[in-house]
PyMOL Python script that loads the backbone (N, CA, C, O; Angstrom):
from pymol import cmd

cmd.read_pdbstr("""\
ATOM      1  N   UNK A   1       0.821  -1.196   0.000  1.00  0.00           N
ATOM      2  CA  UNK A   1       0.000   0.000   0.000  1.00  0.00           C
ATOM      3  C   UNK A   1       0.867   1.263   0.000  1.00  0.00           C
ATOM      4  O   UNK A   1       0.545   2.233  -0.687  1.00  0.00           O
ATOM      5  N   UNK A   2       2.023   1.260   0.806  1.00  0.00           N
ATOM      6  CA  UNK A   2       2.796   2.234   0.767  1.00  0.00           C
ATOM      7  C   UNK A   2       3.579   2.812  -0.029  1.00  0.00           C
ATOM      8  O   UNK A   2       4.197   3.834   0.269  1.00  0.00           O
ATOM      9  N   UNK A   3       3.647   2.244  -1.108  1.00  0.00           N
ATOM     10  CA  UNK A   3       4.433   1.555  -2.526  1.00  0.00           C
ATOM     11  C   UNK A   3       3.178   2.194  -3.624  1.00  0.00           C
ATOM     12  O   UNK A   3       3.623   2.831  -4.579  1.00  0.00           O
ATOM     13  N   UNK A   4       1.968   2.081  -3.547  1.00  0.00           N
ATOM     14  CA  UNK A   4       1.294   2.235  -4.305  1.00  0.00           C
ATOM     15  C   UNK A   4       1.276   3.754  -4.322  1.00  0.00           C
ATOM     16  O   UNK A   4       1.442   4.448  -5.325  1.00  0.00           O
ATOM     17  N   UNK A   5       1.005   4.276  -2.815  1.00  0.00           N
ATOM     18  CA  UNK A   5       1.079   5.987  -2.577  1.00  0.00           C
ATOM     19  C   UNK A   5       1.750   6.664  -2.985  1.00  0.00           C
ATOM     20  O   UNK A   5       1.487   7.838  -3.248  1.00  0.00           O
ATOM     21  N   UNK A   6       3.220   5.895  -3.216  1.00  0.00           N
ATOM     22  CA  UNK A   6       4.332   6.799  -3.300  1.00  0.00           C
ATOM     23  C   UNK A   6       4.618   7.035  -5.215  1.00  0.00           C
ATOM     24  O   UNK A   6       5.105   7.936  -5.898  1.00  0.00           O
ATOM     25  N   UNK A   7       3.999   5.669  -5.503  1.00  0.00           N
ATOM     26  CA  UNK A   7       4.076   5.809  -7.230  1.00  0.00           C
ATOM     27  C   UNK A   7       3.260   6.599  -7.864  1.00  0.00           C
ATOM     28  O   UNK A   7       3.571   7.143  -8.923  1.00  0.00           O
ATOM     29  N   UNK A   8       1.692   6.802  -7.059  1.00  0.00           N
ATOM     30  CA  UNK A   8       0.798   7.550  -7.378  1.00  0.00           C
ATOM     31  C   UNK A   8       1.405   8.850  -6.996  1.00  0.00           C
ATOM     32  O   UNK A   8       1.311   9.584  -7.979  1.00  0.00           O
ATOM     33  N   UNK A   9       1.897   9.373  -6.163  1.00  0.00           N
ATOM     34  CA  UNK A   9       2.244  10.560  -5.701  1.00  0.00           C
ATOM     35  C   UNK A   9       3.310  10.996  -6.703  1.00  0.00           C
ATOM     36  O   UNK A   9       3.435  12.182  -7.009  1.00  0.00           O
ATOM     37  N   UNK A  10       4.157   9.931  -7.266  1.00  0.00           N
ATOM     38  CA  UNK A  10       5.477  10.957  -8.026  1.00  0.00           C
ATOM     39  C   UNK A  10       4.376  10.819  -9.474  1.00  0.00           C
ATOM     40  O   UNK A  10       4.847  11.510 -10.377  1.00  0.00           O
ATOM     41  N   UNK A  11       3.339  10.264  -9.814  1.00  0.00           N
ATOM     42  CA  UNK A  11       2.762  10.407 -11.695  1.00  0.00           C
ATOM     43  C   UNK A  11       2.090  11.652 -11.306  1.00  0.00           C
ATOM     44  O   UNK A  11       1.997  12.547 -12.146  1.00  0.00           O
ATOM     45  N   UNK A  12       1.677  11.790 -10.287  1.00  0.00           N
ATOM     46  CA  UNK A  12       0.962  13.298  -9.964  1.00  0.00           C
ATOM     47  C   UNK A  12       2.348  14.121  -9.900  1.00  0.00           C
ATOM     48  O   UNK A  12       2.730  14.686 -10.924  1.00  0.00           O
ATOM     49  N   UNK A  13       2.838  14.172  -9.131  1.00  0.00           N
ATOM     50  CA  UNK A  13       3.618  15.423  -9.417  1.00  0.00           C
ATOM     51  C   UNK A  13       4.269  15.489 -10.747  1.00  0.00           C
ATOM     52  O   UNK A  13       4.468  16.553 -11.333  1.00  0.00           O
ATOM     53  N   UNK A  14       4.510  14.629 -11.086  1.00  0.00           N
ATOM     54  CA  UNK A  14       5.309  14.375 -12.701  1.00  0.00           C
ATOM     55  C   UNK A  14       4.340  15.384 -13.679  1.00  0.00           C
ATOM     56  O   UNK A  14       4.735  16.355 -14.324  1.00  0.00           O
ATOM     57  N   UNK A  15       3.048  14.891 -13.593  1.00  0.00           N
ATOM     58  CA  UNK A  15       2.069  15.345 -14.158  1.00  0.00           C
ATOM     59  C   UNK A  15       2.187  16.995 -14.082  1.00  0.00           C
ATOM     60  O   UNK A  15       2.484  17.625 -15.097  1.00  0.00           O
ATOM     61  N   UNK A  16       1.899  17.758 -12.627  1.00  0.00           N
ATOM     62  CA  UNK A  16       1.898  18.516 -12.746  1.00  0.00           C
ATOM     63  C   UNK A  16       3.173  19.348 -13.043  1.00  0.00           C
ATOM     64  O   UNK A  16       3.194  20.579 -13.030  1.00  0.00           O
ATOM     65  N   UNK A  17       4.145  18.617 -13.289  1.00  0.00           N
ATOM     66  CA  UNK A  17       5.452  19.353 -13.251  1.00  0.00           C
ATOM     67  C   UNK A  17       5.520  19.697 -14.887  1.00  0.00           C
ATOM     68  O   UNK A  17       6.266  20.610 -15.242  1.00  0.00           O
ATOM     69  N   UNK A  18       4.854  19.072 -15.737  1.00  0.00           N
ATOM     70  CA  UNK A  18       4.874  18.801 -17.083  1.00  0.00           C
ATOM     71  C   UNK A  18       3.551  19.770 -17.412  1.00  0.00           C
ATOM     72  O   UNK A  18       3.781  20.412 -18.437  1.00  0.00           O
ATOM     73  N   UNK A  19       2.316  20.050 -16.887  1.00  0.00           N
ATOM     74  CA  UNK A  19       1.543  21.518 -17.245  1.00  0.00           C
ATOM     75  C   UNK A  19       2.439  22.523 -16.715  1.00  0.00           C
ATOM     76  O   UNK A  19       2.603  23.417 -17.544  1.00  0.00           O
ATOM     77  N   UNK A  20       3.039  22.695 -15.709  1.00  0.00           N
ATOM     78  CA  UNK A  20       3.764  24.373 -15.276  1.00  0.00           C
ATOM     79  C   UNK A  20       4.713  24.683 -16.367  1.00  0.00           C
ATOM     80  O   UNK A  20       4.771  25.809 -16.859  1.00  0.00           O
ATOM     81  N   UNK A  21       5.451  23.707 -16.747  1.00  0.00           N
ATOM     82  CA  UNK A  21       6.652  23.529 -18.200  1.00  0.00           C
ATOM     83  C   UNK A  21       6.538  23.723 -19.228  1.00  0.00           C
ATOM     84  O   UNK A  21       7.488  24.061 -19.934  1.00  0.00           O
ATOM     85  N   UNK A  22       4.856  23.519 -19.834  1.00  0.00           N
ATOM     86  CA  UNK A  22       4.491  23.648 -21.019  1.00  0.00           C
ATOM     87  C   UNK A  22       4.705  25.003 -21.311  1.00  0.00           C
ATOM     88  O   UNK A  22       4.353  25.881 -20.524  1.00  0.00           O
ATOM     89  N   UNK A  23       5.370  25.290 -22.606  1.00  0.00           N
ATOM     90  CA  UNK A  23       5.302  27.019 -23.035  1.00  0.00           C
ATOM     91  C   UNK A  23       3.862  27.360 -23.632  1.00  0.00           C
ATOM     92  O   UNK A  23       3.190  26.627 -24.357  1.00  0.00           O
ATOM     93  N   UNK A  24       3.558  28.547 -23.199  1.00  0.00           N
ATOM     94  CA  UNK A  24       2.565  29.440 -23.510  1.00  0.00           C
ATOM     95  C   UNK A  24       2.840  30.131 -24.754  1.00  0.00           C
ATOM     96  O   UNK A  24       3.854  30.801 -24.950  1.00  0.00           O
ATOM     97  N   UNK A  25       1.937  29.954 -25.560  1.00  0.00           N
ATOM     98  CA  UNK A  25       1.697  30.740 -26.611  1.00  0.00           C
ATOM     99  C   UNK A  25       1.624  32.201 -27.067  1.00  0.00           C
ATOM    100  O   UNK A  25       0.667  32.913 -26.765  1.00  0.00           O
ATOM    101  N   UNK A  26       2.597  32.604 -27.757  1.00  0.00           N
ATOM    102  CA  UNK A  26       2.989  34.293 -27.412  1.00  0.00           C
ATOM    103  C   UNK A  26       2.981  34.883 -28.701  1.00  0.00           C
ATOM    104  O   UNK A  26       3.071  34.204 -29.725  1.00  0.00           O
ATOM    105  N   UNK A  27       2.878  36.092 -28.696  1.00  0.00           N
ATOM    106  CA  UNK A  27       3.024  36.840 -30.017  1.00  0.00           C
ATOM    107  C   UNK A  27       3.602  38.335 -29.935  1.00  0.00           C
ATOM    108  O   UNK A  27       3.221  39.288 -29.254  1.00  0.00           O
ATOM    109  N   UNK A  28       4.508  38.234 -30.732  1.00  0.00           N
ATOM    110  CA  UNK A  28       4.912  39.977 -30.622  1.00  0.00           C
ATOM    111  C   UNK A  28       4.126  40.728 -31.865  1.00  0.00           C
ATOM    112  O   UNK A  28       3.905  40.229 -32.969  1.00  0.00           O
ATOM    113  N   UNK A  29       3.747  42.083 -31.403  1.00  0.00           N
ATOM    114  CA  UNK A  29       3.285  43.015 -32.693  1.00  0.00           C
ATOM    115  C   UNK A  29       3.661  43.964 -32.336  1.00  0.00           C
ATOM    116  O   UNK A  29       3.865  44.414 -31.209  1.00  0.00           O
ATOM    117  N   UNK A  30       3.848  44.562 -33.889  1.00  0.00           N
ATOM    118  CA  UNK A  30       4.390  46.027 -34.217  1.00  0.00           C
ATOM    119  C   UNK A  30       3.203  46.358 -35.174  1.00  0.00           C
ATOM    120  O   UNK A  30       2.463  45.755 -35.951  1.00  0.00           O
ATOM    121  N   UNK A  31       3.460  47.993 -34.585  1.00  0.00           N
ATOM    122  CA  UNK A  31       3.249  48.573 -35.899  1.00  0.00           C
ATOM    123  C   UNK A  31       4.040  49.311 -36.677  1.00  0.00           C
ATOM    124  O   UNK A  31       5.166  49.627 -36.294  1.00  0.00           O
ATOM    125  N   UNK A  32       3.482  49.732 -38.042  1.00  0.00           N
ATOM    126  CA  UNK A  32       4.470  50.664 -38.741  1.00  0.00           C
ATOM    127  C   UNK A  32       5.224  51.869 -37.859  1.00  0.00           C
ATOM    128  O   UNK A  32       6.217  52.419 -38.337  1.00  0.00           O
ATOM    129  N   UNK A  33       4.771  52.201 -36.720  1.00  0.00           N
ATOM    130  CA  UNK A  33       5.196  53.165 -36.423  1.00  0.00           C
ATOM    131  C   UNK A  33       6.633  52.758 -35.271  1.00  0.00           C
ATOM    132  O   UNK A  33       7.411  53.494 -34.664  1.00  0.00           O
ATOM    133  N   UNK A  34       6.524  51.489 -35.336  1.00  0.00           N
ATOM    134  CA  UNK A  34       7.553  50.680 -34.473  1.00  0.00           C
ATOM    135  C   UNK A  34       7.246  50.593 -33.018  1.00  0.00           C
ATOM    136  O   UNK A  34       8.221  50.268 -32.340  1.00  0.00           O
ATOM    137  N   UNK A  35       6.113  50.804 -32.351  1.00  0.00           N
ATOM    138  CA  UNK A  35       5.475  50.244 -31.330  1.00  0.00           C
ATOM    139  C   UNK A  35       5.397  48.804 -31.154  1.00  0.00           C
ATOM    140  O   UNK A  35       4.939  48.484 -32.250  1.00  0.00           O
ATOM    141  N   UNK A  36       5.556  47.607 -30.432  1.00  0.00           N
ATOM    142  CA  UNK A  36       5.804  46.216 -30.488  1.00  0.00           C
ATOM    143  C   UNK A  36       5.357  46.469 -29.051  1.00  0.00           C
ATOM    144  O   UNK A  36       5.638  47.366 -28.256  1.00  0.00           O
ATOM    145  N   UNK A  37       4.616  45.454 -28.975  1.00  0.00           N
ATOM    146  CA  UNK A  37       3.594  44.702 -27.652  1.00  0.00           C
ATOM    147  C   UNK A  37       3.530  43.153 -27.810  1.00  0.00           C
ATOM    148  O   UNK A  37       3.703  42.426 -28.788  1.00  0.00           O
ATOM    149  N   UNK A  38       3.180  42.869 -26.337  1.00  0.00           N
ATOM    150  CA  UNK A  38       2.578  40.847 -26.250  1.00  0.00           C
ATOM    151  C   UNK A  38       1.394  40.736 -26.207  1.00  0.00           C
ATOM    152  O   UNK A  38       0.532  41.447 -25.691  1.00  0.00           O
ATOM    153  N   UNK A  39       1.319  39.311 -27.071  1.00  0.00           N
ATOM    154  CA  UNK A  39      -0.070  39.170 -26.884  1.00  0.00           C
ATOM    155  C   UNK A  39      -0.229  37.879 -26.950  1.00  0.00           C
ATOM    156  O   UNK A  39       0.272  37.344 -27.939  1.00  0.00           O
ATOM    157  N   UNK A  40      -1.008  36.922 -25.876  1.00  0.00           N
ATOM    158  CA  UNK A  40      -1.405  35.561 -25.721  1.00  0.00           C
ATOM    159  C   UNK A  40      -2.226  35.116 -27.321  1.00  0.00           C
ATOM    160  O   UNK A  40      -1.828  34.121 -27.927  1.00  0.00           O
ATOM    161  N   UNK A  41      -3.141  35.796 -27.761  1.00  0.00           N
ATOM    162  CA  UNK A  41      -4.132  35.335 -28.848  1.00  0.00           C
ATOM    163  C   UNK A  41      -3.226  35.959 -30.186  1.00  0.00           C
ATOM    164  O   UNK A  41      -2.226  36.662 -30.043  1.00  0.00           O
ATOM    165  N   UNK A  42      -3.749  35.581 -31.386  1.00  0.00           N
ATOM    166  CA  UNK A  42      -3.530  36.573 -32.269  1.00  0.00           C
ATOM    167  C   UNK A  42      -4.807  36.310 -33.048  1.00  0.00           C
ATOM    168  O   UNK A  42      -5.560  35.405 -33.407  1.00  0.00           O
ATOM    169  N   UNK A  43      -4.530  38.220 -33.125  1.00  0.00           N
ATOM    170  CA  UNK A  43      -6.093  38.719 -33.641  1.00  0.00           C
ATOM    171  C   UNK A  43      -5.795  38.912 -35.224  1.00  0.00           C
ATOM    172  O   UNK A  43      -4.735  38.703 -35.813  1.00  0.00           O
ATOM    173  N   UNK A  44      -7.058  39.381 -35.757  1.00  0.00           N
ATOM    174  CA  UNK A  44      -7.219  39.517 -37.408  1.00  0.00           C
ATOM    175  C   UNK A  44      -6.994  40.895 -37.208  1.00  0.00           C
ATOM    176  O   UNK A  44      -7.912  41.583 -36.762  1.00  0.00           O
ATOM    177  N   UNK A  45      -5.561  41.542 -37.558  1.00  0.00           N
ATOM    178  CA  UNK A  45      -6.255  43.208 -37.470  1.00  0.00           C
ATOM    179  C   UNK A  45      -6.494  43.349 -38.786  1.00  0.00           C
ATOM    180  O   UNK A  45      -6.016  42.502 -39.540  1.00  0.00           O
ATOM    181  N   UNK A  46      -7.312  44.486 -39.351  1.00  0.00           N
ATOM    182  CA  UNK A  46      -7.221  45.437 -40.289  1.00  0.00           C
ATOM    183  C   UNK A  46      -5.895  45.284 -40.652  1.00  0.00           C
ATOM    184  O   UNK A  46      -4.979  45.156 -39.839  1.00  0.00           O
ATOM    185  N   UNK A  47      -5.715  45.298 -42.411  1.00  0.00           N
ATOM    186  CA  UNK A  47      -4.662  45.793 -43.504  1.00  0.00           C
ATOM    187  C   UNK A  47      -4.241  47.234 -42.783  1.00  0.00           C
ATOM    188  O   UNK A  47      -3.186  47.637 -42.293  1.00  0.00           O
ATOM    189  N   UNK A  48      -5.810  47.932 -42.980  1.00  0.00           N
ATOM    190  CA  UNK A  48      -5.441  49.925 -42.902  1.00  0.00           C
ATOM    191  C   UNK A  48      -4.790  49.832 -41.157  1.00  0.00           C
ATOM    192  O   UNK A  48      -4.283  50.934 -40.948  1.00  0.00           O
ATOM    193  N   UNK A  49      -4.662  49.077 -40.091  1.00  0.00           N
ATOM    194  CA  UNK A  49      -3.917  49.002 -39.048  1.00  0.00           C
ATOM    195  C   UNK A  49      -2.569  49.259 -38.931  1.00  0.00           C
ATOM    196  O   UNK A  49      -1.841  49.533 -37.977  1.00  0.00           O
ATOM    197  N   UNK A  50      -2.407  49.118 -40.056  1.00  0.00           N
ATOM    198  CA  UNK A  50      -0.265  48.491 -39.761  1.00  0.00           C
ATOM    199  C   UNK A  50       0.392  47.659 -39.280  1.00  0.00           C
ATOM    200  O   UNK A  50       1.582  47.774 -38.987  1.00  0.00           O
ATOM    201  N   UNK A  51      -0.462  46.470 -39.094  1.00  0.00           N
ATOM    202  CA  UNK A  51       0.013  45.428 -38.090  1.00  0.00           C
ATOM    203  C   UNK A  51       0.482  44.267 -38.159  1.00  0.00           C
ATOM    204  O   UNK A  51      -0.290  43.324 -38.332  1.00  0.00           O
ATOM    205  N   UNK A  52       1.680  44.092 -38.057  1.00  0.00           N
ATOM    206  CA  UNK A  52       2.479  42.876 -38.114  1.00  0.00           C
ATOM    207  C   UNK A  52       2.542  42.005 -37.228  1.00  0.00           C
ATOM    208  O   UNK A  52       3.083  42.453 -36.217  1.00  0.00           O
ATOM    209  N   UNK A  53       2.160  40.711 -37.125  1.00  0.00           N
ATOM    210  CA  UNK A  53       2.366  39.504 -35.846  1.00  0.00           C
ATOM    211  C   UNK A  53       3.408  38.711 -36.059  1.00  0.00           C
ATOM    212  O   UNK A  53       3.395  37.911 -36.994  1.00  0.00           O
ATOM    213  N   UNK A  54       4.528  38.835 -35.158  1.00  0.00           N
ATOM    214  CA  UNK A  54       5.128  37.826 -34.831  1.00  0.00           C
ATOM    215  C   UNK A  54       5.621  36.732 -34.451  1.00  0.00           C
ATOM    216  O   UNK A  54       5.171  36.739 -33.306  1.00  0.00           O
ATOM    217  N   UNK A  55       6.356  35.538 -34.542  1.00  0.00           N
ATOM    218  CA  UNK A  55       5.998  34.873 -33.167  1.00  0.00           C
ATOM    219  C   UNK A  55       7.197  35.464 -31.777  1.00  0.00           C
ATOM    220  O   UNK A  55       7.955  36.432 -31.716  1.00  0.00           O
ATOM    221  N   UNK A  56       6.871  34.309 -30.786  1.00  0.00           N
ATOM    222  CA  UNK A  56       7.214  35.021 -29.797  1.00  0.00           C
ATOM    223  C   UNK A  56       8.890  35.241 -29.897  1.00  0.00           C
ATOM    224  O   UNK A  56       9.491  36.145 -29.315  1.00  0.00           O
ATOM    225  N   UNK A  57       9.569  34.123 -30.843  1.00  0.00           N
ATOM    226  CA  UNK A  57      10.842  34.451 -30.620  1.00  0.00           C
ATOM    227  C   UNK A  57      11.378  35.234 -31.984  1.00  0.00           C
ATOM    228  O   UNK A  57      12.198  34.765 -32.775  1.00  0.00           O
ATOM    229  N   UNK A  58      10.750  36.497 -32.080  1.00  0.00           N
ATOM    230  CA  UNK A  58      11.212  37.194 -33.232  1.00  0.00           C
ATOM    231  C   UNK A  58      11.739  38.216 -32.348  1.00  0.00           C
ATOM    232  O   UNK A  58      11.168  38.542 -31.307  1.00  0.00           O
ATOM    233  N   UNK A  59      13.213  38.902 -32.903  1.00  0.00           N
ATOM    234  CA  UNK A  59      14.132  40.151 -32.963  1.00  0.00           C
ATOM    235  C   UNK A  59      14.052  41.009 -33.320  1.00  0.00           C
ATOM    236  O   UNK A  59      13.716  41.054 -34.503  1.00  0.00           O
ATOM    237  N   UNK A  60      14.258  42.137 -32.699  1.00  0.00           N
ATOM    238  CA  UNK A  60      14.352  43.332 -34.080  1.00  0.00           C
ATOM    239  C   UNK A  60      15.745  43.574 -34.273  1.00  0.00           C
ATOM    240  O   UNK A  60      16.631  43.221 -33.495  1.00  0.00           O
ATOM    241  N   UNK A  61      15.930  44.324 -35.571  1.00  0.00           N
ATOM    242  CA  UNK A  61      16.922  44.647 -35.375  1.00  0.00           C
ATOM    243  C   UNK A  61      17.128  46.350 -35.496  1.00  0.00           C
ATOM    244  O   UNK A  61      16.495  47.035 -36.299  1.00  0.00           O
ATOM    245  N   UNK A  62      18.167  46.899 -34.511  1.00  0.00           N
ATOM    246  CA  UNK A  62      18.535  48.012 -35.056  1.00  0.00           C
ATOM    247  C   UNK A  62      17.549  48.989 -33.887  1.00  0.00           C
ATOM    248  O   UNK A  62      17.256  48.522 -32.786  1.00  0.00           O
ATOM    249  N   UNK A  63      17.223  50.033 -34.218  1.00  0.00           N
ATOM    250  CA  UNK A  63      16.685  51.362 -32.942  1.00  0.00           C
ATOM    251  C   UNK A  63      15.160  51.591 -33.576  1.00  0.00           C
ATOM    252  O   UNK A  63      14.871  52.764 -33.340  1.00  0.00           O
ATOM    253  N   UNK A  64      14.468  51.174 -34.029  1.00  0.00           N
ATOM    254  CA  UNK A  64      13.681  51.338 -34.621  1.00  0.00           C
ATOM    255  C   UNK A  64      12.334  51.075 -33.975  1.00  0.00           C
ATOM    256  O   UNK A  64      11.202  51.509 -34.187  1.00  0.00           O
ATOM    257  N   UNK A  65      12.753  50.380 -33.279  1.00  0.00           N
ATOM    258  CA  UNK A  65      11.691  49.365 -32.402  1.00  0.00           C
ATOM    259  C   UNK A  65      11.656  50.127 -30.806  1.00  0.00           C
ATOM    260  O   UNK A  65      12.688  50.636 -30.370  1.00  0.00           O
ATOM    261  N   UNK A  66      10.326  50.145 -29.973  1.00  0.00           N
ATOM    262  CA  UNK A  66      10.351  50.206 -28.846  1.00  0.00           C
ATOM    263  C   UNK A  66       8.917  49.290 -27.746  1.00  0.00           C
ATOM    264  O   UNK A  66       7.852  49.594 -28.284  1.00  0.00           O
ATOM    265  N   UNK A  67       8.756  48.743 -27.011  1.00  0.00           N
ATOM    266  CA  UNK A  67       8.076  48.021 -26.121  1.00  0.00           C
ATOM    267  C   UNK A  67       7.161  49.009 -25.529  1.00  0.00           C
ATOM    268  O   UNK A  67       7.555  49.788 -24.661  1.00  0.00           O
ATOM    269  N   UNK A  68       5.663  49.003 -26.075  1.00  0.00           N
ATOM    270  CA  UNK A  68       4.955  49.212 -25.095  1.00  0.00           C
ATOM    271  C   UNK A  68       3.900  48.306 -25.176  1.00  0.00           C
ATOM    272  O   UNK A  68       3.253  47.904 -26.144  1.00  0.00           O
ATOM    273  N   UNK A  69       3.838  48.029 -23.855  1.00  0.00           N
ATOM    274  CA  UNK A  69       2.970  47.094 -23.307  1.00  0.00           C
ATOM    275  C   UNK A  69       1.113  47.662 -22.731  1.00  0.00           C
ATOM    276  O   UNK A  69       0.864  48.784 -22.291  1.00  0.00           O
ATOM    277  N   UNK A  70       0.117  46.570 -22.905  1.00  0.00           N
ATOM    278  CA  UNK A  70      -0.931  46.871 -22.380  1.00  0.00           C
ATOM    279  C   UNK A  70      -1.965  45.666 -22.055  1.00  0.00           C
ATOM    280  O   UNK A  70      -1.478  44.603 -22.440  1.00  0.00           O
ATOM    281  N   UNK A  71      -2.862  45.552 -21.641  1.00  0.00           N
ATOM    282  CA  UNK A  71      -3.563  45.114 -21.065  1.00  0.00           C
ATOM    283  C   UNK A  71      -4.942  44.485 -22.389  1.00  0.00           C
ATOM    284  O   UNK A  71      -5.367  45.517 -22.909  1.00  0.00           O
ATOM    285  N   UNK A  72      -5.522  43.508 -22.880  1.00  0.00           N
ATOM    286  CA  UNK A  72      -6.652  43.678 -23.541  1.00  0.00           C
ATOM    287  C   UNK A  72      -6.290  43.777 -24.934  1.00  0.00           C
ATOM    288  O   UNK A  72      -5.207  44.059 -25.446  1.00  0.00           O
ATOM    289  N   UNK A  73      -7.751  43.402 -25.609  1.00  0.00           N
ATOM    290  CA  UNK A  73      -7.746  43.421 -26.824  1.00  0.00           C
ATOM    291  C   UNK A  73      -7.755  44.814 -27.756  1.00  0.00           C
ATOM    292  O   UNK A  73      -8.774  45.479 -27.939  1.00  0.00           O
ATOM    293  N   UNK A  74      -6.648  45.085 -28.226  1.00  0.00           N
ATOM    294  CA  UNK A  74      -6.185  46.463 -29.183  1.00  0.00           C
ATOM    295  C   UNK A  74      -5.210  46.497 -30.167  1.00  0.00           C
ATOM    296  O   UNK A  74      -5.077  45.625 -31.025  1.00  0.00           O
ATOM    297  N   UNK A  75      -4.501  47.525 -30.052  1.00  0.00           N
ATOM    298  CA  UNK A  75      -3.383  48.136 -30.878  1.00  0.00           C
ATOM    299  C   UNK A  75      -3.002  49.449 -30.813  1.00  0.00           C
ATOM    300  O   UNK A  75      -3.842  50.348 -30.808  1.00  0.00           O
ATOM    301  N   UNK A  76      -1.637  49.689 -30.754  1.00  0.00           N
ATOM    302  CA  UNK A  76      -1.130  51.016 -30.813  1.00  0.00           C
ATOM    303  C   UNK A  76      -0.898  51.552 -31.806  1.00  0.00           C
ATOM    304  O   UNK A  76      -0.043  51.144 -32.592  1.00  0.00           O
ATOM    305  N   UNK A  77      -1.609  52.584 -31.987  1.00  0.00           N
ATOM    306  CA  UNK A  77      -2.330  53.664 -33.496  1.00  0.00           C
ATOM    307  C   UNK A  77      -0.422  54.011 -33.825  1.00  0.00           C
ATOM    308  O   UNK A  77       0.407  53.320 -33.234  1.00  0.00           O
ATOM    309  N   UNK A  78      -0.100  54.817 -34.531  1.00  0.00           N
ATOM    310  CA  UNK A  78       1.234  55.442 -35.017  1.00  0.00           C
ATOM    311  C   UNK A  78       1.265  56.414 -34.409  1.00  0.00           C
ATOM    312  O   UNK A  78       2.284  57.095 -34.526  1.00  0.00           O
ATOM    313  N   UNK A  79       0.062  56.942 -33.413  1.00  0.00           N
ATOM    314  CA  UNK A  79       0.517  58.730 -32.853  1.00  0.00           C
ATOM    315  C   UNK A  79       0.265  57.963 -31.695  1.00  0.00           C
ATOM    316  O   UNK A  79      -0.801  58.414 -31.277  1.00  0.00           O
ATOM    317  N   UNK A  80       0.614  57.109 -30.978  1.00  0.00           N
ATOM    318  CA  UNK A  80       0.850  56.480 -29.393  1.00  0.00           C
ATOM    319  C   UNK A  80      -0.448  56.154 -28.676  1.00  0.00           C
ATOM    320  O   UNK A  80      -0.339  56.091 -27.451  1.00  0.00           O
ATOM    321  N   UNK A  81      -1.550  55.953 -29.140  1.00  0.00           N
ATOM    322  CA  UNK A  81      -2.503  55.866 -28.533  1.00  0.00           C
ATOM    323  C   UNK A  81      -2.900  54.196 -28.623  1.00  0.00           C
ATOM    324  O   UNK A  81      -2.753  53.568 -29.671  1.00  0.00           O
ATOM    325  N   UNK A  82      -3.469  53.526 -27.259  1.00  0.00           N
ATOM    326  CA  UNK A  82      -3.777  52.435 -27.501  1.00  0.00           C
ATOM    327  C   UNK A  82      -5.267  52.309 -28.020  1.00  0.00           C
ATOM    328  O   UNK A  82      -6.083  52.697 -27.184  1.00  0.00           O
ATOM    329  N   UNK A  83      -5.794  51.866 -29.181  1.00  0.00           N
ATOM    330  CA  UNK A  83      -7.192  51.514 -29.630  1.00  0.00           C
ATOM    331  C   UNK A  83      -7.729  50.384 -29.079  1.00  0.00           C
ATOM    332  O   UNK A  83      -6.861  49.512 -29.074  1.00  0.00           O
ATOM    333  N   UNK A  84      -8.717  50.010 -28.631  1.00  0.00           N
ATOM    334  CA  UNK A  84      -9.237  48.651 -28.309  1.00  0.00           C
ATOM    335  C   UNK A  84     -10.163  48.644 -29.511  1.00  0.00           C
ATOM    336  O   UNK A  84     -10.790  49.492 -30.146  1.00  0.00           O
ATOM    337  N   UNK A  85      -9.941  47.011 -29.567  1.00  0.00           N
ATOM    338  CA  UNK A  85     -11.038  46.981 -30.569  1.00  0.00           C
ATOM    339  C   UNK A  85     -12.045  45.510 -29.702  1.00  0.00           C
ATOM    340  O   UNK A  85     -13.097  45.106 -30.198  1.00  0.00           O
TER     341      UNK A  85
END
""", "prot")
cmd.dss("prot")
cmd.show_as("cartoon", "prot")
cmd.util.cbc("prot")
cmd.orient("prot")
C-alpha cells in the first residue's frame, strides 16, 4: 500500500510538473510606427492598421523598435494611442 502511494504521488507530481513547463503561446506586434507589444491570442487586425504579428521568438533589429505594453484586446495607433477593438 505504501508503494502504491508513493508511485501515485510521483505520476501526480510528474504530471503537474509537465503543465507548469508547457510554453505558452505568445506573439509579438508592431506597428508601422515601431510600437511592439505581447499578446497571448492573435487577432485579425485590419490591412489599414499596420500590423504585423510575430511569433514570440522574433528580434528586431537596429533602434527602430520600442516596447509598449498593455492590457486587452487592441493596438497602438502610429501617434501612441492604444485603440481597443
Amino acid at each position: 500500500m505504501k508503494i502504491r502511494s508513493l508511485v501515485l504521488g510521483a505520476a501526480l507530481g510528474a504530471g503537474a510538473l509537465l503543465t507548469v513547463a508547457a510554453p505558452a503561446s505568445a506573439y509579438v506586434v508592431c506597428n508601422r510606427g515601431g510600437s511592439c507589444w505581447h499578446t497571448t491570442e492573435r487577432y485579425d487586425y485590419r490591412p489599414t492598421f499596420g500590423i504585423t504579428v510575430h511569433d514570440d521568438a522574433w528580434k528586431w533589429r537596429g533602434n527602430h523598435y520600442r516596447w509598449r505594453e498593455h492590457e486587452g484586446r487592441g493596438y497602438w495607433n502610429r501617434s501612441g494611442v492604444w485603440v481597443t477593438f
